[in-house]
N, C-alpha and C positions, 0 to 999 in steps of 0.2 A: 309091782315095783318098776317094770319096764315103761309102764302108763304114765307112773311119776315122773320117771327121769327124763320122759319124751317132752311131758308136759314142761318141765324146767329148761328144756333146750331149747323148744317154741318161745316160752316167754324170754330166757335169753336175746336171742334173736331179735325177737320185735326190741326190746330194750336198747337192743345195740343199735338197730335200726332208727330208733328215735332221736337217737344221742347224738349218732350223725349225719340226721334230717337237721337237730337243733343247730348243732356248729357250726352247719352251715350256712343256716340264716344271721346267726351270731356272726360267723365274717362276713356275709353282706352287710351286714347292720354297720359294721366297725369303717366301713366305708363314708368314707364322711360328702354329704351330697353338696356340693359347692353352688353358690349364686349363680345365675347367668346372667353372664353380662350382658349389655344391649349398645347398638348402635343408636340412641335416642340422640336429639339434636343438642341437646346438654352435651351427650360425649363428644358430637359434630362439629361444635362450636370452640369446645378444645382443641381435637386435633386438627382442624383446620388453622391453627395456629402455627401448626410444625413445619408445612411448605409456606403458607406465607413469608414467615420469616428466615426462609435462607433461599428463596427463589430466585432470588437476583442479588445476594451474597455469594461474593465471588473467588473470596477468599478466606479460611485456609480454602486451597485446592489441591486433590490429586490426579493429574490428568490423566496418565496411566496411557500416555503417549508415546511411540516409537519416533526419534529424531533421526532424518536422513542428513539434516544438516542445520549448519547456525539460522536459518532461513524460516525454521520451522518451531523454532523457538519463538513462540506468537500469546499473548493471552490467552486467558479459558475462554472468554466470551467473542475474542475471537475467532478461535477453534468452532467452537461452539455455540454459535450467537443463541440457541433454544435452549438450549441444555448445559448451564455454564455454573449454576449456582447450586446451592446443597453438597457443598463439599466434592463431588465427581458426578459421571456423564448420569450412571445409572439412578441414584439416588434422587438427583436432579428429573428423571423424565417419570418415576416412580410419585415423586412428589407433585407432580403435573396431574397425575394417574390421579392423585390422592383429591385435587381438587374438583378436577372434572366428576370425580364417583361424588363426593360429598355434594355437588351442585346439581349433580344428574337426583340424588336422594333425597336430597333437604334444597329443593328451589327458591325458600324464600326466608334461606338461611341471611343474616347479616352484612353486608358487603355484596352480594349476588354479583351486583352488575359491576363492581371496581374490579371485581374479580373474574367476570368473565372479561374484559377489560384489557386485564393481563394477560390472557390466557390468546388474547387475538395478538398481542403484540409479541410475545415469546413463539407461538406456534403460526407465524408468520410465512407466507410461501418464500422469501430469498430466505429467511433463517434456516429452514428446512432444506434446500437447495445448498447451503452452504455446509449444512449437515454431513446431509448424501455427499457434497465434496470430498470431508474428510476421511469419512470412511470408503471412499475410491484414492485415496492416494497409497501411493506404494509401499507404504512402511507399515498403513495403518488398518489393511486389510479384517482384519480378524477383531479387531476392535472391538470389545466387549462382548466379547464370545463365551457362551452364550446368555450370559446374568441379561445383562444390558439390552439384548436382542428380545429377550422374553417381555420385558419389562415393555418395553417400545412396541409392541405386538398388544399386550394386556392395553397400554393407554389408548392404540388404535384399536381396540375392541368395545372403550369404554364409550370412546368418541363414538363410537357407532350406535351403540344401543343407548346414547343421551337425546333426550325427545326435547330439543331446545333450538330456537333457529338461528344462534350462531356454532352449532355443531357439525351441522354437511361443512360448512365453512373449513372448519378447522380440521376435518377429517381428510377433506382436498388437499387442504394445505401439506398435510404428515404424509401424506399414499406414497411420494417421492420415496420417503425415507423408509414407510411402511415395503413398498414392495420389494425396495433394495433387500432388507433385512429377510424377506420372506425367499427371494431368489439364493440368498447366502444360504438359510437354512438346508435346501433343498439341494444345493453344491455342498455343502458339508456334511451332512448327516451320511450321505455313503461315502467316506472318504474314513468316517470314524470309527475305528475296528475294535475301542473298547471304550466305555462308559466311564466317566469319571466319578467314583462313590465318596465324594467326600463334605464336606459340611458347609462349604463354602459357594463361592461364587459361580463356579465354575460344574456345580454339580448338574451332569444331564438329565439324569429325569425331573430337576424343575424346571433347565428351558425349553424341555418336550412338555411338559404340563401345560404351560401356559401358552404356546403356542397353537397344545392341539385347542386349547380354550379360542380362540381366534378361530383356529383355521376350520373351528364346526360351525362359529358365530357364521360367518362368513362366506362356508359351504367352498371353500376352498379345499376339494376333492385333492389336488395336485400335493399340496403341504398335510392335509390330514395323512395319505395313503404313505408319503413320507416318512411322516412320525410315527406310526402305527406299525411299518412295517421297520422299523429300527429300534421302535421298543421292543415288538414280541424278543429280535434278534438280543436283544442285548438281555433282556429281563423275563423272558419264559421259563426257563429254565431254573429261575434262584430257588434254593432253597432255604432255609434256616438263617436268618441274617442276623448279625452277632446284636441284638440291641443293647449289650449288657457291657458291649466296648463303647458306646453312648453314651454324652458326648464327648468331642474334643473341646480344647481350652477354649477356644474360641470360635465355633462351629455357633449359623445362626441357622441353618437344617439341618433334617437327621436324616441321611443317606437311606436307612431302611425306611424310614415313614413316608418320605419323599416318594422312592420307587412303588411304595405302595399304593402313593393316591395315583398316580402315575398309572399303573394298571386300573385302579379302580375306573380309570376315566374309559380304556378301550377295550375293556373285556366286557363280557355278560355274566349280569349275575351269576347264573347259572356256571360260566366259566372261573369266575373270580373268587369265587368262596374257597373251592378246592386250592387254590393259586396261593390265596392268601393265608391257610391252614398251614399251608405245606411252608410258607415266605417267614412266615411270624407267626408260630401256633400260639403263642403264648396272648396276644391280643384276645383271643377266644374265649379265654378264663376272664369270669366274671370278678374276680379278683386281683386282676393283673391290676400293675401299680406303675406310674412311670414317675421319679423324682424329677422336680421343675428342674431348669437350669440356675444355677444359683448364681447370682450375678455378684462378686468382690468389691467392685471397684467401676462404679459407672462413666470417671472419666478417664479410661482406660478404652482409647475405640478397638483391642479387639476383645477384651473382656465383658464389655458390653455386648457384644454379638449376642450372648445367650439368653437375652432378652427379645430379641430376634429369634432366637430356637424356640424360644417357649411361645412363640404366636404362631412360627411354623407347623411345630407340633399340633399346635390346636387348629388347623385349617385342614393338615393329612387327615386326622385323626378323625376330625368330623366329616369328612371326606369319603375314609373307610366306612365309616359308620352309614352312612347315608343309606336308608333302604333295606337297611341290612340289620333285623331286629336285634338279632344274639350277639349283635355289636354297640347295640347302645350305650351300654356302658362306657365307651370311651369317648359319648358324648363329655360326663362330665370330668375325665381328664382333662379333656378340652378346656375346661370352665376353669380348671383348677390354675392349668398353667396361663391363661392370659388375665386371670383373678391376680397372679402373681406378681405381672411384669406390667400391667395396664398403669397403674397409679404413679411409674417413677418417669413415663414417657416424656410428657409434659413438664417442663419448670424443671428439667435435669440439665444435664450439661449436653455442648454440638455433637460429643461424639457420638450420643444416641440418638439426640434429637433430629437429624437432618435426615432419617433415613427409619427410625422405630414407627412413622404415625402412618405409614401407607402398610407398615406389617403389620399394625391395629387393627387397621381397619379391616385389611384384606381378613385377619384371625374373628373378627365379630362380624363379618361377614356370613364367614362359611356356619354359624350358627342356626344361620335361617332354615337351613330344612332338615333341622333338628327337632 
C-alpha cells in the first residue's frame, strides 16, 4: 500500500512538472515575434526626405532664446546661420546628423552631391563662428543644455567616421563649436548635484550617452573620465526604477531605459548584469511586455513626442540587450515598438516630421548588432 501511494506521488509530480514545463512554453509562444525593420536605401530614400525639407525652413520657429535686450531680437538664421531651420536649434543640427549618417551609409544615394552641397554651405566656418558667438553671449550661456549639446557632439562624431573628402572639411569647420560644447560639458557636469530623470529634453543620462559615444570615438580621455565618473555618482546606486510610472503625456525617453543604456555603455559586463538586475529586474523575464507609446493626435507636437519614445525605447533596449544573451528578448520589443511609429514618420504633419527621421534612424540603427 505504501509502494502505491509513493508511486502516485512520483507520478503526481513529474505530472505537475510537465504542466509547468508546458505553460511555459505556451507563454513564450503567446509572445508574438515582430518583423525587423531595416535601414535598406528604400527606407533611406524616405527619410531623407524629413531634413531636406525643413533644413533651411525657417519658420514656424522656436528659439528658445534668452533676451538681454530689443538688440537681440534678431532672426533664427541670423542667430543661427547653421542651425536656423527644422522648427529649433536642436532638431535642426540632428537633422544635419540625419544627412551626413544617411550619405556616410548609402554614397550613391539620389541627390549625393546637391546634398553634400548644402551641407558645405550650412556647416560653413563663419556660420559656425557665428554659432560659438551665440552661445558665448551673456544671456545665452547654457543654451541647449544638454539635448542640443549631445546632438552637436553625435553630428561631430558622425562627421568623423564619414570616409568622404568633403568630411575633414566640414569636421574643421564644426571643432569651433565642437570644442566649445565639449569645454561646457566638462564645466558643468561637476557643478550638477542631481540628474534630471525625466522624459524630455533635458534628461541626463541621454546627454552623457551620446557624448560618451564621442568622447570614446575620439579618445578624448579628459570628457570620457568626466562622464563616467558623474554617472557612476549619480546612477550606481539606483535601484528598482518605477517603469510601470511609464510614460508621461508627452515624454519622447524613458528615464529608466535611458539611464540604463547609459550604464550599459561604462560598465563591464561582468559589472552590468548585477547593476541592471538590481535597476529593472523585470527586463530579465522572458515574458516581460512593454506597451508602445500610443500616439492620439499627430498634429499635436507634444503628443506626438511618443512616437519619439517608441524609437528611444527601441535603441536603450537593443542597447541593454547587446551581448547580453538572456536579454535577447528585448530585442524584439525593439522591433515592436519602431514596427509601430515607423509608417506615420513620413507624409504626417511638421510637428513630427522635423525632428521623428533622425530618431528613425538612430532606432534602426541600434538593430545592427542584434
Amino acid at each position: 500500500m505504501k509502494k502505491t501511494i509513493i508511486i502516485l506521488l512520483i507520478l503526481l509530480v513529474i505530472i505537475s512538472c510537465n504542466n509547468s514545463i508546458n505553460q511555459k512554453k505556451a507563454d513564450i509562444e503567446l509572445v508574438k515575434t515582430e518583423d525587423t525593420p531595416i535601414l535598406n536605401i528604400e527606407e533611406a530614400r524616405r527619410l531623407i526626405q524629413l531634413p531636406l525639407q525643413c533644413k533651411n525652413n525657417e519658420y514656424p520657429n522656436k528659439l528658445g532664446q534668452t533676451l538681454g535686450s530689443d538688440q537681440d531680437l534678431l532672426s533664427p538664421k541670423t542667430l543661427h546661420p547653421s542651425f536656423y531651420g527644422c522648427f529649433d536649434w536642436h532638431s535642426s543640427v540632428h537633422g544635419h546628423w540625419s544627412l551626413v549618417h544617411l550619405l556616410s551609409k548609402f554614397p550613391n544615394i539620389e541627390n549625393a552631391n546637391d546634398i553634400k552641397n548644402e551641407l558645405l554651405i550650412s556647416i560653413s566656418k563663419d556660420n559656425i563662428l557665428a554659432e560659438v558667438s551665440f552661445f558665448n553671449s551673456k544671456h545665452n550661456k547654457s543654451f541647449e543644455r544638454t539635448y542640443g549639446w549631445a546632438w552637436l557632439l553625435k553630428l561631430a562624431e558622425e562627421l568623423h567616421n564619414w570616409n568622404d573628402p568633403i568630411s575633414r572639411k566640414l569636421e574643421a569647420n564644426l571643432k569651433p563649436l565642437t570644442d566649445l560644447i565639449i569645454e561646457k560639458y566638462i564645466e558643468f557636469l561637476p557643478k550638477l548635484n542631481y540628474p534630471l530623470r525625466i522624459g524630455t529634453h533635458s534628461n541626463t543620462a541621454f546627454g552623457l550617452s551620446f557624448a560618451l559615444d564621442y568622447a570614446k570615438t575620439m579618445k578624448n580621455s579628459k570628457l570620457t573620465n568626466a562622464i563616467i565618473t558623474r554617472a557612476k555618482y549619480f546612477y550606481l546606486k539606483d535601484k528598482e526604477c518605477p517603469m510601470s510610472w511609464e510614460p508621461s503625456g508627452s515624454d519622447f525617453l524613458s528615464p529608466c531605459l535611458e539611464e540604463a543604456a547609459l550604464m550599459k555603455r561604462l560598465l563591464s559586463k561582468k559589472e552590468f548584469t548585477p547593476w541592471v538586475e538590481g535597476f529593472i529586474p523585470e527586463l530579465k523575464n522572458v515574458n516581460f511586455k512593454l506597451e508602445t507609446g500610443m500616439v492620439s493626435d499627430r498634429t499635436d507636437g507634444q503628443l506626438v513626442h511618443l512616437d519619439g519614445l517608441n524609437f528611444s525605447r527601441a535603441w536603450s533596449l537593443n542597447k541593454i540587450a547587446e551581448d547580453l544573451p538572456k536579454y535577447k528578448h528585448l530585442n524584439n520589443i525593439a522591433n515592436q515598438h519602431i514596427n509601430y511609429s515607423l509608417p506615420s514618420v513620413v507624409g504626417d504633419s511638421y510637428e513630427g516630421g522635423h525632428w521623428l527621421g533622425s530618431f528613425a534612424i538612430y532606432a534602426l540603427n541600434s538593430i545592427k548588432n542584434n
